[in-house]
N, C-alpha and C positions, 0 to 999 in steps of 0.2 A: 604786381598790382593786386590789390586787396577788395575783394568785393563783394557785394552784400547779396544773397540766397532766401528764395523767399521759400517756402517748404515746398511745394511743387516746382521748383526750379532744380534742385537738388539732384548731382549728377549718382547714383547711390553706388554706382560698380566704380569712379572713380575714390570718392567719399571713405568708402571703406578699405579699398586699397592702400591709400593712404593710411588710415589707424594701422591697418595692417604692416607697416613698411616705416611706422613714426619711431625714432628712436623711444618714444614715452608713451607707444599705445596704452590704451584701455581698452578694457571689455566694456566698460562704461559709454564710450564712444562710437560705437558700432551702430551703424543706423537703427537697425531690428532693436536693439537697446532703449536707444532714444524714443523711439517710436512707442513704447510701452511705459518710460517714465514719464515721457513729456509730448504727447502727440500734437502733433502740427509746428513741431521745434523749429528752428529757422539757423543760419549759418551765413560763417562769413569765409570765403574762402580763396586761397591768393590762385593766381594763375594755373589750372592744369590740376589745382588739389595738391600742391607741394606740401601744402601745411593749410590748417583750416583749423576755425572751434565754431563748435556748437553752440546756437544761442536757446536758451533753454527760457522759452518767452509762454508770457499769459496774460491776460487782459480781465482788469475788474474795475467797476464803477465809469468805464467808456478808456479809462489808462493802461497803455501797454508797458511792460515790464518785464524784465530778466532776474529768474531767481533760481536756486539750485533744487534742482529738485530731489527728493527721497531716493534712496537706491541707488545713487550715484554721486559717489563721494567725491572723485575728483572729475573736472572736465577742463574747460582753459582750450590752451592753444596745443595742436600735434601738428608735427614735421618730421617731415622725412630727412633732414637736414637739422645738422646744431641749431635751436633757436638762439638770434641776439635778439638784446635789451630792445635795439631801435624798431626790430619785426615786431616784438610783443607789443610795442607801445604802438605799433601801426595799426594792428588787429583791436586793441582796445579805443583806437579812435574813428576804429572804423566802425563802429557799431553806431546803426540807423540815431538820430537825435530821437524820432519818436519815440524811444526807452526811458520814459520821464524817470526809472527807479531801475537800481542796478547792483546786485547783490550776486556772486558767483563763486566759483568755489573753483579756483585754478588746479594745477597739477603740479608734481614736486620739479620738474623742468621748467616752471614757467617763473619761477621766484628772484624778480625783481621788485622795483621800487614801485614802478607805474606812477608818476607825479600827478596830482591832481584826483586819486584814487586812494582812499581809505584801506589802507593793508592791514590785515590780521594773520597771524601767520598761526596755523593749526597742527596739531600733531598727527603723523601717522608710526606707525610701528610695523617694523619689518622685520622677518627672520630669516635669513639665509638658510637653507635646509643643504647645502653641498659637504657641512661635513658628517662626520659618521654619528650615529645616535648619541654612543657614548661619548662623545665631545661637547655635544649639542646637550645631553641632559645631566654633564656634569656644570654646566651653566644657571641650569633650573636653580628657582630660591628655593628655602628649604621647605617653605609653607607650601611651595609644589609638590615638591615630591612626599610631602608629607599627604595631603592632598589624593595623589592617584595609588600610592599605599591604599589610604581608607577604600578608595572603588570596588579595590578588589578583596577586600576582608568585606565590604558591603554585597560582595557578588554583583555588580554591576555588566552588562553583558551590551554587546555590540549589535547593532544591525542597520547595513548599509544604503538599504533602498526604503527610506519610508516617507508616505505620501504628505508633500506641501500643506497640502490642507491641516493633515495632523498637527503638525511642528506651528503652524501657525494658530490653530486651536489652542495648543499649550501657553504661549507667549501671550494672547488675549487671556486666557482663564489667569493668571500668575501677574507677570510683570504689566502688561497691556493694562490692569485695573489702576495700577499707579499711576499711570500717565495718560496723558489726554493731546498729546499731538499727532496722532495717528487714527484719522479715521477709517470709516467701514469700505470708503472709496480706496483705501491708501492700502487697508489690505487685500481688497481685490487686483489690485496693483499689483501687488508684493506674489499672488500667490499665480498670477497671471506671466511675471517675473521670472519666476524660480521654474514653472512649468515650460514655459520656453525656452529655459537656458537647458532645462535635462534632454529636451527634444532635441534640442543641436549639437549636444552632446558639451555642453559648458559646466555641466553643476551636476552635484551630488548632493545629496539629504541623509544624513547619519544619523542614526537615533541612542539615545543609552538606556536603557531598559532595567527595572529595579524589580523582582517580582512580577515580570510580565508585562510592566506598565510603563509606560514612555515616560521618562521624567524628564531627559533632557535633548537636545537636537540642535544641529547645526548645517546651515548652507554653504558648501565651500564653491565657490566659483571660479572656475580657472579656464585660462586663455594663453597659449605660450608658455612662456615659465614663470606664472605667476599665479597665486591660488591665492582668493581672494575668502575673509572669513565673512558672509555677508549678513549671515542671519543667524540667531540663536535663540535658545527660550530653554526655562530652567523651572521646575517649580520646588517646595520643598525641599521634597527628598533629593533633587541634586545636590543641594546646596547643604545635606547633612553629608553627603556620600562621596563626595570630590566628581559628579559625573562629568561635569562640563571638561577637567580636566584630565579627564582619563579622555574624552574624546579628542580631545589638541594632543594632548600624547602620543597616542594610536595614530593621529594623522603623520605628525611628525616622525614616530619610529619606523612608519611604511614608507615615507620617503624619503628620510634621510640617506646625502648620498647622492643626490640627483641636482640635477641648476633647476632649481626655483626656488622662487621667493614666497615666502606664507606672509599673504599681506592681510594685519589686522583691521585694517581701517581705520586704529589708533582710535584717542578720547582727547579732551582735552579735560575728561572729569579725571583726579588725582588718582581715585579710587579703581577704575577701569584701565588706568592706564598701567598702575599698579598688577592689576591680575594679570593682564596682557605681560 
């Protein structure tokens, strides 16, 4: 039986065991998680926490509503057990009528049809890292390897520990000016995010350094065997020097060889999915 968790109802040592134990956890799914993308989140969960999702709920103009929130790409349904068709469409009917609006962002286990529910179906992009480098970067396109060539005729240099704040200073001054769906709340979020995932020991902050100065950075997130690329920011001179790609490089040639998966979080822009 499938039933509805109001946020103070919420069993958290069952909860999390569960992601912990689902054939398709996420790092995304962990209470501590949710509780920093979307505080006061709610939940629908079957008997004992077999299987549960998270409802990632907000309220504006007096209307309650489920929408996906930033920093957490996929969410849906986890189970500790194969999910069927007929449990996912139980879990989506279970969710409170008071949700007058309902926009969500499943996980790649949850991809059925759902009747009566508007399906888009998104891309992610994944790299197995289990074989050896030279396998893995006889793969690369040739604008790659042409790419982390230029890094190092650039002198492009590594450094592994550099603070959130930074990396996200960078991505505001550069790319952050283009765009406008990310507010000042959305990066206190972000930087609030990254700083709790190094504290539990989930993330790492990489920077590429051109003449002493941070030009590029990236947040890899990992939980189990799976490393997640969550955050990045590039200015100019990355993007003359190949840095961003000397840094996916360097991740991959250190692990190559081991079970896990480098999850991009994909695009569905042509261009992004392209570099990825």
């Amino acid at each position: 039986m499938i039933s509805y968790k109001k946020h103070n109802e919420i069993d958290r040592k069952k909860w999390d065991a569960c992601i912990n134990h689902s054939l398709n956890g996420l790092i995304y799914a962990h209470s501590w998680y949710l509780d920093i993308v979307c505080p006061g989140w709610e939940a629908l969960a079957e008997e004992d926490y077999t299987s549960v999702m998270p409802l990632t709920c907000g309220k504006k103009y007096g209307m309650h509503y489920l929408y996906p929130p930033y920093f957490a790409q996929q969410l849906g349904i986890f189970s500790k057990e194969e999910l069927t068709e007929e449990k996912a469409e139980g879990f989506l009917r279970s969710i409170p009528a008071r949700y007058k609006f309902i926009e969500m962002h499943l996980n790649t286990r949850n991809t059925f049809e759902y009747p009566g529910f508007q399906v888009k179906r998104n891309t992610n992009i994944e790299l197995a890292l289990e074989g050896s480098y030279e396998t893995l970067h006889r793969k690369f396109s040739e604008d790659i390897k042409r790419n982390i060539k230029k890094a190092g005729k650039h002198s492009v240099s590594l450094q592994k520990k550099i603070a959130p704040a930074a990396l996200i200073r960078l991505f505001r001054n550069n790319t952050g000016k283009k765009i406008n769906n990310l507010s000042g709340k959305n990066y206190k979020t972000l930087l609030h995010l990254i700083e709790t995932c190094i504290k539990k020991g989930h993330a790492d902050v990489w920077g590429a350094f051109m003449n002493d100065k941070l030009c590029a950075g990236v947040v890899w997130v990992k939980n189990n065997d799976r490393t997640i690329f969550l955050f990045s920011a590039t200015d100019a001179a990355a993007k003359r020097s190949g840095a961003m790609h000397f840094l996916i490089d360097t991740f991959i040639r250190e692990n190559a060889g081991k079970k896990m998966i480098l999850d991009f979080e994909g695009s569905n822009i042509p261009s992004l999915a392209r570099f990825y």
